[in-house]
N, C-alpha and C positions, 0 to 999 in steps of 0.2 A: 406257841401253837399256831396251829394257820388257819386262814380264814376260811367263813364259807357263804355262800349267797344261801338265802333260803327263800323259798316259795313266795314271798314277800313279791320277791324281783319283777319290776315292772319292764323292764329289757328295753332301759332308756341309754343304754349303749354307753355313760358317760365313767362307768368304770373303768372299762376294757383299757381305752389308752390310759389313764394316770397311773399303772403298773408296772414298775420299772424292772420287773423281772418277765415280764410277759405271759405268767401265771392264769388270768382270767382270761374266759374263750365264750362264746357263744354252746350252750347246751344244745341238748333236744326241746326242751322248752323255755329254760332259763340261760344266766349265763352262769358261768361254773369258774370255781377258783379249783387249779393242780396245786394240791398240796405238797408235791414235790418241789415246784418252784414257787411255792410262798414262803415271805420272811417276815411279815407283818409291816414292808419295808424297811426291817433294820438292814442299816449300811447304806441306806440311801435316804431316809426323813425320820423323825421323829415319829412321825402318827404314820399308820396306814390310810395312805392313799385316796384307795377305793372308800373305805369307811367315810371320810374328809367329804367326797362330794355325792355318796349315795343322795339321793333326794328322798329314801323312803326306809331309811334307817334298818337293810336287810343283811348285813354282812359284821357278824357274831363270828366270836371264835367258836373253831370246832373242837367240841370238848370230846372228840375222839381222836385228836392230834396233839394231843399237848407237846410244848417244848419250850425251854428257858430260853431265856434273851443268847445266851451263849450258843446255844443249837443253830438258834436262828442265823446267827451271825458265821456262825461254822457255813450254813447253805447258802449265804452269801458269798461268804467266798470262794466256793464252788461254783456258783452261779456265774460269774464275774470272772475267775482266774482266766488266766489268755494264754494259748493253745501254743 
């Protein structure tokens, strides 16, 4: 499933870069992860990311996206494949 920032987010900027899909963006008030390009980073680490260096422990799977490791890894390689 993909991730998601919740209202927690103190908008310390220091997720945005460690996203190897380019997924999280600055909101209207927060930052926001695209659940189209989130993998939890499978295909690039073990853990996610962003989660790894949140400082305020705000980025929960979204339990309105579910998807198995297999899914995830399907949108990586979509992510990834070269044109």
């Amino acid at each position: 499933m993909a991730l998601m920032i919740t209202h927690e987010c103190i908008n310390c900027d220091v997720c945005e870069p460690e996203c190897p899909n380019q997924a999280i963006s600055q909101g209207e008030d927060i930052f926001v992860i695209d659940p189209e390009r989130c993998t939890e980073c499978v295909g690039h680490f073990d853990t996610p990311q962003c989660v790894a260096v949140c400082p305020v422990d705000c980025i929960p799977k979204d339990p309105e996206r579910e998807e198995t490791h297999d899914q995830l890894y399907a949108k990586y390689l979509r992510l990834t494949a070269v044109s």
